[in-house]
PALO-198037 format. One record per residue (C-alpha): x, y, z; residue number from 1; residue in one letter. Coordinates in pm, 1 decimal, always signed. Example, Ala and Ser with C-alpha at 12.3 -4.5 7.8 and 13.67 -1.06 7.14 Angstrom:
px:py:pz:torfi:lotor
+1230.0:-450.0:+780.0:1:A;
+1367.0:-106.0:+714.0:2:S;
! end
This chain:
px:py:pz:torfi:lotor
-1496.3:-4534.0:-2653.8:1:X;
-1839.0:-4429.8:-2605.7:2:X;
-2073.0:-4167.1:-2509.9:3:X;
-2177.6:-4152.2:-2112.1:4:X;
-1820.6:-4285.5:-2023.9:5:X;
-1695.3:-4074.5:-1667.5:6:X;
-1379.9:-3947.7:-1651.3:7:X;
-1212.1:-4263.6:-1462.5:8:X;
-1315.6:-4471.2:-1775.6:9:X;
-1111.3:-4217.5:-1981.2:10:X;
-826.2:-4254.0:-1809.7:11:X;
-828.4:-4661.5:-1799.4:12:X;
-857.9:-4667.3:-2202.8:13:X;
-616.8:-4359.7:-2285.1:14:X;
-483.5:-4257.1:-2027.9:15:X;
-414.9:-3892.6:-1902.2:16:X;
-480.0:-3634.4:-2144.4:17:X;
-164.8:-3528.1:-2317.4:18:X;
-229.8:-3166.3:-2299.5:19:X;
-208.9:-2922.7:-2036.5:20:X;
-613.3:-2876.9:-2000.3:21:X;
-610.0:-2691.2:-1686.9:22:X;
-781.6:-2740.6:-1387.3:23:X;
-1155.0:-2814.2:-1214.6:24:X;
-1460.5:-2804.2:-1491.3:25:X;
-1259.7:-2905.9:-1820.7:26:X;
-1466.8:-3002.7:-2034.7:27:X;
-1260.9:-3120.7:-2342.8:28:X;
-969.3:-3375.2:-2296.9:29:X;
-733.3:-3439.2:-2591.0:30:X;
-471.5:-3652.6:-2711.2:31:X;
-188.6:-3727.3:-2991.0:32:X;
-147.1:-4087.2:-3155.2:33:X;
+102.7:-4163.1:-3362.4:34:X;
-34.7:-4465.3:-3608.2:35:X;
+189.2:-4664.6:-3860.1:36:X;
+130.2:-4678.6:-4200.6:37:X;
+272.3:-5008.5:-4270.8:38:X;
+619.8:-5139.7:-4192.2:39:X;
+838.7:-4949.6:-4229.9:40:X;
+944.8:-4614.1:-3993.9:41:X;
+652.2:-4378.0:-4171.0:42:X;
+369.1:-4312.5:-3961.7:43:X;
+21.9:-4053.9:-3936.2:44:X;
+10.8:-3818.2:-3638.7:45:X;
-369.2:-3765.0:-3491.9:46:X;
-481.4:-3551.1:-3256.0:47:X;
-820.1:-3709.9:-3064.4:48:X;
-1070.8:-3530.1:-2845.7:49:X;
-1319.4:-3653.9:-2630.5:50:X;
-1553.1:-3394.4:-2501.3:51:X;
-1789.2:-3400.7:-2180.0:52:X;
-2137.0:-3275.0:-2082.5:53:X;
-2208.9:-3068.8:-1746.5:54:X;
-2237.1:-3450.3:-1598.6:55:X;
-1931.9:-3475.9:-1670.0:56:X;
-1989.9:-3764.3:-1954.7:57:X;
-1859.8:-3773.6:-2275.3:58:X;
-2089.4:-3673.7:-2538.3:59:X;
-1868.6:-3644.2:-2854.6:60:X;
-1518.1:-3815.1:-2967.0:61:X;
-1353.4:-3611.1:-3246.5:62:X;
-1038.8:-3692.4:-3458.2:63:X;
-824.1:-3386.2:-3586.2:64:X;
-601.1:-3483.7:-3890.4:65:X;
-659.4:-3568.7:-4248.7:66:X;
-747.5:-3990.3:-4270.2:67:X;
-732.9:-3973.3:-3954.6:68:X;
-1112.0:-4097.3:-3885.2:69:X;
-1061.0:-4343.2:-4181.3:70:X;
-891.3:-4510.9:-3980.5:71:X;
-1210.8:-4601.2:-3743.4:72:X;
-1376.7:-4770.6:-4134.0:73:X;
-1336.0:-5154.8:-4150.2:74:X;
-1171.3:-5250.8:-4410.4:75:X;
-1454.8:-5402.1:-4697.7:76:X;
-1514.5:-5808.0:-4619.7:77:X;
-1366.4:-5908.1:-4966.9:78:X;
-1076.3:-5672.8:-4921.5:79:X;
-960.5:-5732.3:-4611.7:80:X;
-618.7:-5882.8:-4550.8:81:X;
-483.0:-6162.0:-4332.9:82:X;
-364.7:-6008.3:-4065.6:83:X;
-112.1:-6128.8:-3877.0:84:X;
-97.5:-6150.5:-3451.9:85:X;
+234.7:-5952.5:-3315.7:86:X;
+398.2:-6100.3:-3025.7:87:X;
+335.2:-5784.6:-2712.6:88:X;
+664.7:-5634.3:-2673.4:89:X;
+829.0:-5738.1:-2360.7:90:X;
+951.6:-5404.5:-2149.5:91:X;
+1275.2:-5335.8:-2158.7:92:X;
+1314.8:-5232.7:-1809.4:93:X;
+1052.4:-5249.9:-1509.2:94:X;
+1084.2:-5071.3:-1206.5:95:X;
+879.6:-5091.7:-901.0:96:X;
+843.7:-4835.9:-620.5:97:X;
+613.6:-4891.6:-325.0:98:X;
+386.1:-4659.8:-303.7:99:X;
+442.3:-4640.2:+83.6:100:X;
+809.7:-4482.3:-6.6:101:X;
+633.2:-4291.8:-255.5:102:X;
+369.4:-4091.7:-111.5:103:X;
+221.2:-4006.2:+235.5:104:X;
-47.2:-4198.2:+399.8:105:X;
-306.3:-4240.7:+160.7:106:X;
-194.0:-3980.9:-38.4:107:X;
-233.4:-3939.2:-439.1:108:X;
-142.7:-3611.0:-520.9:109:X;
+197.7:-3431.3:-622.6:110:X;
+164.6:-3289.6:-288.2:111:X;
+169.6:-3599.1:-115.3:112:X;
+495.5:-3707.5:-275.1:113:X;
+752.9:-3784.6:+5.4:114:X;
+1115.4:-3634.7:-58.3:115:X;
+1276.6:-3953.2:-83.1:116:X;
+994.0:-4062.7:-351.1:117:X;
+1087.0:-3745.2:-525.8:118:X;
+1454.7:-3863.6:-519.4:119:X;
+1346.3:-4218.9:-692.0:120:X;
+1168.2:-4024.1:-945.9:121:X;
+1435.2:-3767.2:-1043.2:122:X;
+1693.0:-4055.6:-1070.9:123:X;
+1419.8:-4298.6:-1292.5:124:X;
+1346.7:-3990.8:-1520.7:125:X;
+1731.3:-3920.1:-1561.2:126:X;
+1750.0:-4298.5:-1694.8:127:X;
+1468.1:-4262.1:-1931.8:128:X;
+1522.8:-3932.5:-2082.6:129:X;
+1406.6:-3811.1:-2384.1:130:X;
+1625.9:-4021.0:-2542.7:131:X;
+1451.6:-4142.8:-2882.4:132:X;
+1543.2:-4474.9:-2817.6:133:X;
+1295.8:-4487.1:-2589.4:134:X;
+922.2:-4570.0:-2741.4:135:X;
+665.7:-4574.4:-2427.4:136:X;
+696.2:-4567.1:-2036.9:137:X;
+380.4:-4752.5:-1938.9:138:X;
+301.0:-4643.3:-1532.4:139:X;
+65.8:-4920.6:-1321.7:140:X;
-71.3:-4822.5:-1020.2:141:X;
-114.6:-5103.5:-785.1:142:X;
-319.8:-5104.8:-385.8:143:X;
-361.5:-5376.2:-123.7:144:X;
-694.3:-5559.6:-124.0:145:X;
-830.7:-5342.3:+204.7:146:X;
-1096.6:-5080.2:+100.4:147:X;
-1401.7:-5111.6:-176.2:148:X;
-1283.2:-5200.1:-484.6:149:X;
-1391.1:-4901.9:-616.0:150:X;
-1170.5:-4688.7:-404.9:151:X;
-875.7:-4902.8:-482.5:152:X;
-916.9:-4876.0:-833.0:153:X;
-958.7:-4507.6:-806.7:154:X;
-652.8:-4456.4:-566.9:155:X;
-445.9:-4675.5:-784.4:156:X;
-535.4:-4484.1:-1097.2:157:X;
-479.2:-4163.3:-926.8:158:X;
-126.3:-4223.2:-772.4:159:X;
-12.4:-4349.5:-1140.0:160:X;
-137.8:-4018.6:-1268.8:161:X;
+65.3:-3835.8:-1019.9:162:X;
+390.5:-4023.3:-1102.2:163:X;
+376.9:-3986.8:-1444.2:164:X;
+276.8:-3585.6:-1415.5:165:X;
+599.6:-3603.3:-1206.2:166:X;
+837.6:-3735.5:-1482.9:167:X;
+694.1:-3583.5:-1735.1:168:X;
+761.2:-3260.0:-1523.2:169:X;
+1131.3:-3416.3:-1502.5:170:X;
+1155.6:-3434.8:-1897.5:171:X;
+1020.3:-3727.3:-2030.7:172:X;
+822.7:-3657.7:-2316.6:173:X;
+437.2:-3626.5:-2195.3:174:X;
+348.9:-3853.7:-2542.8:175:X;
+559.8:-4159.0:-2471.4:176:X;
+404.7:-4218.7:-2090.5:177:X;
+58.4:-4435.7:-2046.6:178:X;
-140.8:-4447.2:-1684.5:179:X;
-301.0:-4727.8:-1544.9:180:X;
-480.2:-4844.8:-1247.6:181:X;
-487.9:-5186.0:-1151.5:182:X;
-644.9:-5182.5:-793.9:183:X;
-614.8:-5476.0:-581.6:184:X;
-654.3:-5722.3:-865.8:185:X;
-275.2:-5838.2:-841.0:186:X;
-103.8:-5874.9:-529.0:187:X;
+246.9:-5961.9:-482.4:188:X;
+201.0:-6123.7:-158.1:189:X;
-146.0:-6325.3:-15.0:190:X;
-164.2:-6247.5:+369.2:191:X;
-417.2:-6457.8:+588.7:192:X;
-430.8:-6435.0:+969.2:193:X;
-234.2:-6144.6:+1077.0:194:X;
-234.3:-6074.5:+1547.8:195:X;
-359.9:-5706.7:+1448.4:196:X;
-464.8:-5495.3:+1125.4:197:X;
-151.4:-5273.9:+1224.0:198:X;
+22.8:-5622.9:+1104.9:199:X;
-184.1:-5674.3:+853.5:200:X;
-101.4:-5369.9:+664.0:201:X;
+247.5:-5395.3:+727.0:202:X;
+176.5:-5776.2:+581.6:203:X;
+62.2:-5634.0:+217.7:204:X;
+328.8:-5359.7:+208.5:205:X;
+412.8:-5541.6:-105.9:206:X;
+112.7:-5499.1:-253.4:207:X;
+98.2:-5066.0:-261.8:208:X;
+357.2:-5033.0:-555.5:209:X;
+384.2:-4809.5:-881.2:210:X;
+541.4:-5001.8:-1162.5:211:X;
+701.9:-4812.3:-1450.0:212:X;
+800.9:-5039.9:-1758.1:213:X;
+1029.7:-4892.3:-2017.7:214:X;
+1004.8:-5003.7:-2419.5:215:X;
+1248.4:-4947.7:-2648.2:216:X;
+1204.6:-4877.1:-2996.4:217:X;
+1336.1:-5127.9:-3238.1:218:X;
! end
């Protein structure tokens, strides 16, 4: 994190804000991190806030929380520990919706949520819970390679946004979900010569998914 960062490059590091901030204009974005203290089950609850100019830039990152902003301090050279690489949890559970099922044409916004989407959400959100069991949902947009890459990051990003808003909405807790947008970058399917672009889209069909990966906690 840095100062002059735009929104979108928020949202890629941190995701959606965890609080309600409102609507057009918000100037002040914040979030709640829950950081272990060592191994066993204790941990130190932070709040974080990243605040933007009238550019709409961030000009000042603030944590909320006693040690929290020790935490930011490296550790003195002769002090440090060896520290030892943790294998990335493997998801417990991965679903993936395509986004055509999901939302109408081109569409990114509750709004454009298609009833039958809204059925595949209710019944994924049902699975998850609140159950404590459960210790993230990470959400992945994903878009076929047609349009600027900067649009299909953007549209990716959005519609991930959307679908977590919407299970959060359906109970699961607004602190265990992460957003991401992954653009065109990894396609399911590689489609070359197609006798129209009507074809071609049907073609990369696979390509305009939402994943949603479920962790567990051990």
């Amino acid at each position: 994190m840095r100062t002059g960062m735009g929104k979108d490059q928020v949202r890629e590091l941190l995701g959606f804000p965890h609080f309600s901030e409102g609507l057009g204009g918000v100037r002040e974005w914040n979030y709640i991190f829950h950081f272990r203290k060592g191994a066993g089950p204790e941990y130190l609850t932070c709040q974080y806030m990243v605040r933007f100019n009238a550019d709409v830039l961030t000009n000042g990152m603030y944590w909320k929380g006693p040690g929290c902003a020790d935490l930011l301090r490296p550790l003195p050279a002769a002090a440090a520990p060896a520290v030892a690489v943790a294998p990335v949890a493997a998801p417990t559970a991965r679903t993936t919706l395509g986004a055509d099922g999901l939302f109408r044409f081109d569409g990114r916004t509750l709004a454009d949520l298609l009833p039958e989407g809204r059925r595949k959400l209710d019944a994924l959100a049902a699975g998850i819970g609140s159950g404590a069991s459960v210790e993230a949902v990470r959400v992945t947009g994903h878009t076929d390679r047609l349009g600027s890459d900067a649009y299909n990051q953007a549209l990716s990003l959005a519609r991930a946004g959307t679908v977590r808003d919407y299970l959060v909405q359906a109970g699961v807790p607004a602190r265990k979900v992460q957003v991401q947008g992954r653009g065109a970058s990894e396609p399911k399917v590689q489609c070359a010569r197609q006798a129209s672009r009507t074809a071609l889209i049907d073609c990369l069909a696979p390509n305009r998914r939402v994943e949603i990966e479920v962790f567990a906690g051990r």
